[in-house]
NUTOR-995515 format. One record per residue (C-alpha): residue number from 1; x negated, y negated, z. Coordinates in pm, 1 decimal, decimal comma. Example, Ala and Ser with C-alpha at 12.3 -4.5 7.8 and 13.67 -1.06 7.14 Angstrom:
2
{pt 1; {-1230,0; 450,0; 780,0}}
{pt 2; {-1367,0; 106,0; 714,0}}
% end
This chain:
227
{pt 1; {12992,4; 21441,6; -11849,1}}
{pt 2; {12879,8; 21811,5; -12005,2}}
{pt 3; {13309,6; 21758,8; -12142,9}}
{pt 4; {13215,2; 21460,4; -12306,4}}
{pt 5; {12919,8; 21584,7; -12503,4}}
{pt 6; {13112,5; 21848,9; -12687,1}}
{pt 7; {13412,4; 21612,9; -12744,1}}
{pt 8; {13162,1; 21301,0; -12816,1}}
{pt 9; {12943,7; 21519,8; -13094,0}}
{pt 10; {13203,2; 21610,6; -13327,1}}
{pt 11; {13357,3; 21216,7; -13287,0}}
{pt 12; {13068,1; 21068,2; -13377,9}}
{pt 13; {13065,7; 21312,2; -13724,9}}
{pt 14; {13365,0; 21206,5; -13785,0}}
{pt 15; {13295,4; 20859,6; -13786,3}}
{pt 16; {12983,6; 20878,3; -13975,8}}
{pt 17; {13243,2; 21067,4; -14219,7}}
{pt 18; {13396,8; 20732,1; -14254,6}}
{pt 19; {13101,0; 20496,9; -14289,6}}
{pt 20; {13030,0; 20423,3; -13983,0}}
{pt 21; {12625,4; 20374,9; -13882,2}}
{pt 22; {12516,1; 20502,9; -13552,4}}
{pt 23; {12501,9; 20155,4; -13377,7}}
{pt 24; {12867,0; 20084,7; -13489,4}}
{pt 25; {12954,0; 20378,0; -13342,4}}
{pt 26; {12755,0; 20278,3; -13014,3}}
{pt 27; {12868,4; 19975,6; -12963,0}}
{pt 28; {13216,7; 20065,9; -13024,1}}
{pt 29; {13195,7; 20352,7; -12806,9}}
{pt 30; {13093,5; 20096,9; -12537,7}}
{pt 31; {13338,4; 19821,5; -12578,8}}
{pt 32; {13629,4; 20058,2; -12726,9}}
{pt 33; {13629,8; 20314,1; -12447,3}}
{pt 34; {13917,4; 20557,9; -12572,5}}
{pt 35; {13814,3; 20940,1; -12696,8}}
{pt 36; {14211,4; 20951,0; -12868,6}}
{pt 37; {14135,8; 20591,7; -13037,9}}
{pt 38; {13797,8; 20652,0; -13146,3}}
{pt 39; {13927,0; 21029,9; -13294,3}}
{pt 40; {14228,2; 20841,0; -13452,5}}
{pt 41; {14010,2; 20526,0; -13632,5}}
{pt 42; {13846,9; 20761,1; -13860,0}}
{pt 43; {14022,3; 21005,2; -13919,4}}
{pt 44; {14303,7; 20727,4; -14037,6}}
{pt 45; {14057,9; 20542,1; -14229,7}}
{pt 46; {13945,1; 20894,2; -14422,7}}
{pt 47; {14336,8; 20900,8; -14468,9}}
{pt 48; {14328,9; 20606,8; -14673,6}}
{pt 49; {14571,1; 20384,9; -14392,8}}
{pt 50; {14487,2; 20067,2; -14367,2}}
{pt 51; {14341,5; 19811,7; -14093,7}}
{pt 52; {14691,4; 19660,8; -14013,0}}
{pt 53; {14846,2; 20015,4; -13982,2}}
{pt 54; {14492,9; 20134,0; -13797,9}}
{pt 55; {14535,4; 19886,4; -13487,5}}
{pt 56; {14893,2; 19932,9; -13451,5}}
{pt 57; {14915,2; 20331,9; -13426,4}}
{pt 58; {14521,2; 20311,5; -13197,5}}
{pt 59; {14734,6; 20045,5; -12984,4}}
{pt 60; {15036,8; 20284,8; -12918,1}}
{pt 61; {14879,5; 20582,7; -12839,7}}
{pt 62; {14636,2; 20384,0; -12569,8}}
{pt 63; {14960,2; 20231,5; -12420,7}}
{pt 64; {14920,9; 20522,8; -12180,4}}
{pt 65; {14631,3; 20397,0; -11975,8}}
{pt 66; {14928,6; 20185,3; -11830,3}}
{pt 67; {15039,7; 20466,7; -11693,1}}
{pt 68; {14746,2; 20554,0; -11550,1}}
{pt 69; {14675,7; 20219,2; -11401,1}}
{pt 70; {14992,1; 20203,4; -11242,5}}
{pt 71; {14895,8; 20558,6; -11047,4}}
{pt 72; {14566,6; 20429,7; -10945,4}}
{pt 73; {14677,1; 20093,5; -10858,6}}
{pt 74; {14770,8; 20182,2; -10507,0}}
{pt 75; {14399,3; 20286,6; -10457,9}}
{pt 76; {14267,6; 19984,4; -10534,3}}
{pt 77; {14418,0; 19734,3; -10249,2}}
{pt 78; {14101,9; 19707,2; -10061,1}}
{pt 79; {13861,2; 19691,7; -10331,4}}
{pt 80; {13742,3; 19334,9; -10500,2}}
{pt 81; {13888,7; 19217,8; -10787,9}}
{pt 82; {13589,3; 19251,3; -10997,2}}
{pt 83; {13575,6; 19619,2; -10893,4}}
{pt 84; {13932,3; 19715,0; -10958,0}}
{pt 85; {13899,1; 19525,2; -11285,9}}
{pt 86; {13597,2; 19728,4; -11411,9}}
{pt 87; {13726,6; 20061,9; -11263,6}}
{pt 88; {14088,2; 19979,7; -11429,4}}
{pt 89; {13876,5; 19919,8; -11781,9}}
{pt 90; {13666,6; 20208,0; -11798,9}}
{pt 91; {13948,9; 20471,7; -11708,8}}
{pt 92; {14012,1; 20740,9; -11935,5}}
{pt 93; {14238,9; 21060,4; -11959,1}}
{pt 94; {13924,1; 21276,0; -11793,2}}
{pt 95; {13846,1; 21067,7; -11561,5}}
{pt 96; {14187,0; 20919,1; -11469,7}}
{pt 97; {14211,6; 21370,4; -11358,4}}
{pt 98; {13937,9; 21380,4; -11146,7}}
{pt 99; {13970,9; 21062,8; -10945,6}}
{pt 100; {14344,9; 21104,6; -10882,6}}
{pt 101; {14246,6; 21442,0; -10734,7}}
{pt 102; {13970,2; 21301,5; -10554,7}}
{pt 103; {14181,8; 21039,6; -10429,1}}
{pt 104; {14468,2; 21250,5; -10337,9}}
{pt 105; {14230,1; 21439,7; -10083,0}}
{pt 106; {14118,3; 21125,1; -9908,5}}
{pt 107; {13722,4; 21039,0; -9852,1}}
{pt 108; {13728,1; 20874,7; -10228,9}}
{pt 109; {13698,8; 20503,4; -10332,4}}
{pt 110; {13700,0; 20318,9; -10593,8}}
{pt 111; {13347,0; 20259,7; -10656,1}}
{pt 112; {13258,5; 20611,0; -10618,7}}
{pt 113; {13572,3; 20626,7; -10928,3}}
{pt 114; {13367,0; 20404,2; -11078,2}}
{pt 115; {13062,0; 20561,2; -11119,5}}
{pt 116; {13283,2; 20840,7; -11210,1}}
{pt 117; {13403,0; 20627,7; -11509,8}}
{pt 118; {13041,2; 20472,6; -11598,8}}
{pt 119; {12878,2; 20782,5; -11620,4}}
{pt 120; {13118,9; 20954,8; -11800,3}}
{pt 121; {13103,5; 20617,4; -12044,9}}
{pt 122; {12750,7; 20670,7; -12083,5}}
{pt 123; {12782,9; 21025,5; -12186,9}}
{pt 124; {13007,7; 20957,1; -12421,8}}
{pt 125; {12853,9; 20685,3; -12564,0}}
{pt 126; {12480,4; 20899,7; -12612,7}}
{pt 127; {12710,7; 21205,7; -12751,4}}
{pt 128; {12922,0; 20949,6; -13012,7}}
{pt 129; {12575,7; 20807,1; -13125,5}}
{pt 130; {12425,3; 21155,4; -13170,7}}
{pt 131; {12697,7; 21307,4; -13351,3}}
{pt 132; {12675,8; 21002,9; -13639,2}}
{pt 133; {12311,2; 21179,8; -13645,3}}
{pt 134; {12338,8; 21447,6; -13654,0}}
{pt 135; {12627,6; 21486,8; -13904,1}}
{pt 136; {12343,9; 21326,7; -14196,6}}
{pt 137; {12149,7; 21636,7; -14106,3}}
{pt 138; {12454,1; 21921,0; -14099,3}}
{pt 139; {12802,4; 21910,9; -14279,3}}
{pt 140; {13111,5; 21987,3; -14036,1}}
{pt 141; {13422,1; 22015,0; -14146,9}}
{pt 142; {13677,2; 21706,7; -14099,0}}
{pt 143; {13959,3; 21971,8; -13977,3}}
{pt 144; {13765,7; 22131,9; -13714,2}}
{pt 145; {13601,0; 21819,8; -13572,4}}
{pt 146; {13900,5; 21696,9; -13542,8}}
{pt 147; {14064,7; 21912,4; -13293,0}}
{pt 148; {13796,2; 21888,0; -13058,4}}
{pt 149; {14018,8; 21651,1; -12876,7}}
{pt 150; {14341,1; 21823,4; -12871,3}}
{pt 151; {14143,3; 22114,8; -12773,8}}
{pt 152; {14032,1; 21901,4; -12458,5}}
{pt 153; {14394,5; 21799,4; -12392,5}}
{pt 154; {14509,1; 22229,8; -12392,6}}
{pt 155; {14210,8; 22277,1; -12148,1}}
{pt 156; {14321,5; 21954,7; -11892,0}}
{pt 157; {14647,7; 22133,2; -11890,5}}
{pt 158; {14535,1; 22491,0; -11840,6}}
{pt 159; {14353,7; 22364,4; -11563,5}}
{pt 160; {14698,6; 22241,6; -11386,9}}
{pt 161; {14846,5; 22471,3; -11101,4}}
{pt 162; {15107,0; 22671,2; -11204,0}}
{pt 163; {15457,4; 22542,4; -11056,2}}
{pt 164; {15827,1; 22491,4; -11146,0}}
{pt 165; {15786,4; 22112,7; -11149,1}}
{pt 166; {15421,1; 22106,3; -11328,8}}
{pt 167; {15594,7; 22337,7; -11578,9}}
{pt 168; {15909,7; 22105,7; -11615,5}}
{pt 169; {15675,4; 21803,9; -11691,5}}
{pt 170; {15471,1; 21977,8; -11943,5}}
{pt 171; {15767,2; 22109,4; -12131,0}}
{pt 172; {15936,9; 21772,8; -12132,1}}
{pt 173; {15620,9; 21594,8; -12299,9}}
{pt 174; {15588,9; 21883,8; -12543,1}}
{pt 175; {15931,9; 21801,8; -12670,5}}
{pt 176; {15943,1; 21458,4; -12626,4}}
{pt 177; {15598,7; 21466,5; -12902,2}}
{pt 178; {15768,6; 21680,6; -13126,3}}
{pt 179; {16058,8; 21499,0; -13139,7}}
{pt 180; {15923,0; 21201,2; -13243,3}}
{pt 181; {15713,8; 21330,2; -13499,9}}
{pt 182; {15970,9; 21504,6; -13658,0}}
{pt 183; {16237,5; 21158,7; -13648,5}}
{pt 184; {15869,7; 20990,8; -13785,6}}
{pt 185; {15770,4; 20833,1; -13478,9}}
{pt 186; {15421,2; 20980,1; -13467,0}}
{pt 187; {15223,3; 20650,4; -13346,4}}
{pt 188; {15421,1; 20633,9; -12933,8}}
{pt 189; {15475,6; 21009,0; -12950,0}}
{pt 190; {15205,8; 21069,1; -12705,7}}
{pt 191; {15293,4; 20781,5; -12489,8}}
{pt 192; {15681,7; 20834,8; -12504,4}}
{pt 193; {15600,3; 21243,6; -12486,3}}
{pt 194; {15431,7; 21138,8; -12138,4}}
{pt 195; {15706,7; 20894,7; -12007,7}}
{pt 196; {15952,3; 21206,5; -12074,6}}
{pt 197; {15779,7; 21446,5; -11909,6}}
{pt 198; {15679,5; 21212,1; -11604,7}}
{pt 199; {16078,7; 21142,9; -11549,2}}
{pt 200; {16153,9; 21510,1; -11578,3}}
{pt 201; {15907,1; 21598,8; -11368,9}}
{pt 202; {15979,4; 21321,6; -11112,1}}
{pt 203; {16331,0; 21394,4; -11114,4}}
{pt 204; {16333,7; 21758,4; -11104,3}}
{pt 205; {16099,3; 21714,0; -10764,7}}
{pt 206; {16384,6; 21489,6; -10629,4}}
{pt 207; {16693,3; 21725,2; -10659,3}}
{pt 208; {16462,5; 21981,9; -10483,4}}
{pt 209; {16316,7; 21801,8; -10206,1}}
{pt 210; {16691,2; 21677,7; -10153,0}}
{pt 211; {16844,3; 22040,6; -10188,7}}
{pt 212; {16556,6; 22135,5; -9960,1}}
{pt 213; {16656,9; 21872,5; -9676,9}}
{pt 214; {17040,8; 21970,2; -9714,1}}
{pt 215; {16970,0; 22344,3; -9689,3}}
{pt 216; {17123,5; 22523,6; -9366,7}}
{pt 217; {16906,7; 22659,0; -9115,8}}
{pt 218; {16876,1; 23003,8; -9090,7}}
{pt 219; {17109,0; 23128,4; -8809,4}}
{pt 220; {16907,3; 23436,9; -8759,0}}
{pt 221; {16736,1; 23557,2; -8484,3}}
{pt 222; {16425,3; 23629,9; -8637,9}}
{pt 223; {16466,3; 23275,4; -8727,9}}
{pt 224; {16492,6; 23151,7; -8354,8}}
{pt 225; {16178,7; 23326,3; -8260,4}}
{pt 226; {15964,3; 23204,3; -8542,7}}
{pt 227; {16089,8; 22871,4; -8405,8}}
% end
């Protein structure tokens, strides 16, 4: 919640940048739960694009929550529909992190990653709204506001552990974005960027569990009294 204040403030300057009044900004916050959307609407609309080109390139980028709901899916078989629905809507890139850990050391479900999700909506929500605020008040600039959310993105990775395969899938997506920027395929870069590095990292794990299954025992005899 304290991660969404700092990246909620400068969003909500941003949008009051681009004409936005602090109730548009709070309801949209509430029904358009995406930090990368609601960084990319105004800064796009300050850019001059238009609505057309707005929805497509906002649409794109959040194709990767179907990512994430396919990794959480197999979380939700016991849960009510109603529950998996609203846990499935309010997921974002923050909390999709800390639930999947959570899950992956058991004692989690999905309404606890629910209230995960709902109070991490609310605190965005109460940051967006008080950033329109307080950006009448102060003047920030547009450039630094705006990489409050790829600073968010370096700090979710830093916070990774350290291993061939984590490495691997970071690499991959790196590439994979820069690629398609450069052939002018900024609007799925982040979503194909992820896909790439999610099959290289998948992939690499596969040829080394498998060379790990295949590899000889150790004949030793230091070996046969560990054993």
């Amino acid at each position: 919640m304290a991660g969404y204040v700092v990246l909620g403030l400068p969003c909500g300057i941003l949008c009051g940048q681009a004409g936005l009044s602090w109730w548009m900004v709070a309801i949209m916050s509430l029904l358009f739960y995406s930090g990368a959307g609601e960084y990319m609407i105004p800064n796009m609309w300050l850019a001059g694009a238009g609505i057309p080109a707005i929805i497509l390139s906002v649409t794109l980028v959040n194709t990767r929550q179907l990512l994430y709901a396919t990794s959480l899916s197999r979380y939700c078989e016991n849960a009510s529909k109603r529950l998996a629905f609203l846990f499935g809507a309010t997921v974002t890139d923050e909390s999709f992190g800390v639930n999947l850990a959570k899950f992956a050391e058991g004692n989690w479900d999905v309404k606890s990653a629910t209230m995960v999700n709902l109070f991490s909506l609310s605190s965005w929500t109460l940051a967006t709204t008080a950033g329109v605020l307080i950006g009448e008040l102060i003047s920030v600039p547009t450039a630094l506001a705006s990489f409050a959310m790829t600073a968010i993105f370096i700090c979710l990775l830093c916070m990774q552990r350290i291993d061939a395969t984590n490495v691997i899938t970071a690499l991959s997506a790196v590439v994979g974005v820069v690629v398609c920027k450069l052939i002018g395929l900024s609007g799925p870069a982040i979503f194909i960027g992820a896909v790439l590095g999610i099959v290289a990292g998948v992939l690499y794990a596969q040829v080394k569990g498998n060379s790990q299954k295949h590899k000889p025992a150790d004949p030793s005899p230091e070996s046969q009294v560990r054993s």
